[in-house]
N, C-alpha and C positions, 0 to 999 in steps of 0.2 A: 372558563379555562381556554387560554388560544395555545395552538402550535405554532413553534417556531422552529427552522432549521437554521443553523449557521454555517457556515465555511471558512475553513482555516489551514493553516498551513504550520508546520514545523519542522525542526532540525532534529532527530531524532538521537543525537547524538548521544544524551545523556538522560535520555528515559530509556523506560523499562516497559518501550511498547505505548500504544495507544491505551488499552484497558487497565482500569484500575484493579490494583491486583492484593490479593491477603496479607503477603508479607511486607508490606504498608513500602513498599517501593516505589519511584517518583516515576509518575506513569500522567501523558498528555490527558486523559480524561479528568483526572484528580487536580491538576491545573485549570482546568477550563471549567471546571463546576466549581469549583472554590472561587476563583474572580466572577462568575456570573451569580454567585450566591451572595457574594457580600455586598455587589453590586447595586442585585434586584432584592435585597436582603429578605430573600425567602431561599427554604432548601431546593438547587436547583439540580437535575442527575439528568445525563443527556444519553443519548442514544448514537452509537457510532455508525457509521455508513462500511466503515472498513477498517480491521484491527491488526496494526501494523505489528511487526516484532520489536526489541529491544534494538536499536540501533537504527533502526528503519527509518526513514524521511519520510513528508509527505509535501509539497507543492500545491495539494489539493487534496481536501477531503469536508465531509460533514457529518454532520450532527442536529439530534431532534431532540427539541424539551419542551414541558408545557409549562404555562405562568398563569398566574391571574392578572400580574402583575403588567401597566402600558407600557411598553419598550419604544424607546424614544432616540432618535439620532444619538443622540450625548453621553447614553450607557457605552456605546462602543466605542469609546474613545476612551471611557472609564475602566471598562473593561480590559483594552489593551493596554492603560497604564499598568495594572496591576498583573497583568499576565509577564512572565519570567521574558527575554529576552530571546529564547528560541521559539515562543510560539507568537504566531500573532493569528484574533478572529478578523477575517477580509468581510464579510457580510453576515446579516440575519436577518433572514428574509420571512415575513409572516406567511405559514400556507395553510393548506387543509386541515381539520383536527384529525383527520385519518391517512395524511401525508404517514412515511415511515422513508427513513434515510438508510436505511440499510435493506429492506423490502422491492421498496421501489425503482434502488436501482439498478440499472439495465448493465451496465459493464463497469469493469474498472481496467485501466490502464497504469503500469510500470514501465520503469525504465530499469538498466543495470549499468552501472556506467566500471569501463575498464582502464585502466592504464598503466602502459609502459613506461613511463617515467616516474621518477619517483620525486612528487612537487606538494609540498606542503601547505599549499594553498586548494591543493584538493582534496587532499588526505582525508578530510571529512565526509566527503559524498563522494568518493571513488575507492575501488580496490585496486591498490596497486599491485601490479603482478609483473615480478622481474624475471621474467623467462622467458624460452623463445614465442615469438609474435606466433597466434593461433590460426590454426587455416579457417578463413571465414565462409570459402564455401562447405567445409564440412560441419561446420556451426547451425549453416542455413538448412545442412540436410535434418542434421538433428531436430533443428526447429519445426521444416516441413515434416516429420513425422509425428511430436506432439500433437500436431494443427489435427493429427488426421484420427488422434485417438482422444477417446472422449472420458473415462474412468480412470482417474487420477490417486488412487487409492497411494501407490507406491511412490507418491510424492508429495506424501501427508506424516507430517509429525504425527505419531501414534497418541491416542488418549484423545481427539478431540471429539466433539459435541456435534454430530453432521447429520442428516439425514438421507443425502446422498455423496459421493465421491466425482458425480459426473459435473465436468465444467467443459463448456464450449470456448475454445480459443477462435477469437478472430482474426486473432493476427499474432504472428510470432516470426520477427525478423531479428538478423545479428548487422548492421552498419558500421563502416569507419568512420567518423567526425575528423576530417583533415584539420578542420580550423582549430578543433579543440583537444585533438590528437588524443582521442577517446574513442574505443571499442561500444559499441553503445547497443544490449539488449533490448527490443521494444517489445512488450508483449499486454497485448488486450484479448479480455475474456470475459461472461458472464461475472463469474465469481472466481474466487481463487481459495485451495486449502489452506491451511495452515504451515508456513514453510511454501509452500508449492514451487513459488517462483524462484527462491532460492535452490531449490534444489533442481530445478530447469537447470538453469544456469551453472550449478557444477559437474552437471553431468552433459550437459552440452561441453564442457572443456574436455571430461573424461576423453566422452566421445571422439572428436579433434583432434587431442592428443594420444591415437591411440591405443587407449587404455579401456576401451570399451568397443567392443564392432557391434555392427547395427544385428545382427541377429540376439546378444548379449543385452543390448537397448531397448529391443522388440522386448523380449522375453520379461525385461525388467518392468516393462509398461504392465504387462497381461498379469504380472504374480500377482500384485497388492499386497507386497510384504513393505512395509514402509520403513523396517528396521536395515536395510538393506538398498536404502536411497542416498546418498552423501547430499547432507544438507551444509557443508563448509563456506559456501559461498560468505565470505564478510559479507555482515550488515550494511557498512555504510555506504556498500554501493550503490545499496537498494534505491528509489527514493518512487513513493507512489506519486504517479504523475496528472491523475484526474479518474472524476468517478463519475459518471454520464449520468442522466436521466431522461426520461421522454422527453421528445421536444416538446417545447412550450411547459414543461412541467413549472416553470418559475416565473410565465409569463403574469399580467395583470390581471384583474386585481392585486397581485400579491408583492409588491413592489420590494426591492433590499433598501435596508434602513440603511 
């Protein structure tokens, strides 16, 4: 039995999240074991690195499964015939049998992308927001205050499966994109809850606009009442943008097919 990881990217547009889910809804892991099962034609079930929400994108992300089965250049190519048009797998790379893609890895990186105009050629991976332009240093303050607190409870969808709340941010900045005339959230951190980053980001507008003063934002950090966190932010803004590993973790032997 060898381990493999893969890497792939999708449009998240029209699933129902990474995870496959009970009420048999079209979810990206259900897509990606079904072409790498009829494939390799043995049952194959992968392990996520990071599980996106219903609408969410990814740009990059992986996945761990094991085979008996020799994986050869030409499966991936057979593979992405058969995969739907919003996903495609970029590599699979043989590694360790005790590799683990969601274990192992060291950070994950988002983007949020925002915009003032309203252009249908983004509509899909941007939130439009037709109101007045956000003050960006108050965005930045909001963000430098996340960076400095580390229990994240009150920015977790309630009911999930955790063993702790605390995530280290290493980075959390708010940018204008002139070129692309896009408001543009960057936030990297160990891990992230469930929601977390969406609800960053609505409450960073909260903030900005007002609607929220930083002693009201302190407070909200310290409760851990999660029912009491605006998690509105549209999906499709979301799009996860990379998910680190130790260096060298994919160097050789271990080469991408």
């Amino acid at each position: 039995m060898a381990r493999y990881f893969i890497e792939f990217a999708y449009d998240g547009t029209d699933f129902n999240g990474w995870q496959t889910q009970t009420n048999a809804e079209r979810t990206v892991q259900d897509c990606v074991n079904a072409a790498f099962s009829t494939v390799l034609r043995t049952n194959i079930r992968t392990t996520g690195s990071s599980r996106t929400d219903t609408g969410v994108h990814a740009e990059q992300s992986f996945a761990h499964f094991d085979t008996d089965v020799a994986i050869t250049e030409s499966m991936l190519r057979n593979i992405n015939f058969l995969l739907p048009l919003d996903v495609v797998v970029n590599r699979i790379i043989p590694v360790a049998d005790n590799a683990h893609a969601r274990f192992d890895a060291i950070a994950r990186y988002y983007e949020y992308y925002i915009s003032y105009n309203k252009d249908p050629f983004q509509s899909r991976f941007t939130c439009f927001y037709p109101y007045q332009r956000l003050d960006i240093d108050k965005l930045n303050h909001a963000a430098e205050i996340f960076k400095q607190h580390k229990n994240f409870r009150a920015f977790s969808k309630k009911h999930i499966n955790v063993k702790t709340y605390d995530c280290t941010i290493h980075q959390a900045v708010w940018e204008w994109d002139d070129e692309r005339q896009l408001l543009i959230f960057k936030v990297r951190a160990n891990r992230f809850l469930r929601g977390m980053v969406r609800a960053l980001v609505q409450t960073s507008i909260r903030y900005a606009r007002g609607k929220l003063s930083e002693p009201q934002l302190l407070q909200l950090l310290q409760s851990g009442d999660a029912h009491k966190t605006d998690f509105s932010a549209p999906a499709q803004g979301l799009t996860l943008k990379e998910v680190a590993f130790p260096d060298g973790y994919f160097d050789a032997p271990h080469n991408p097919l």
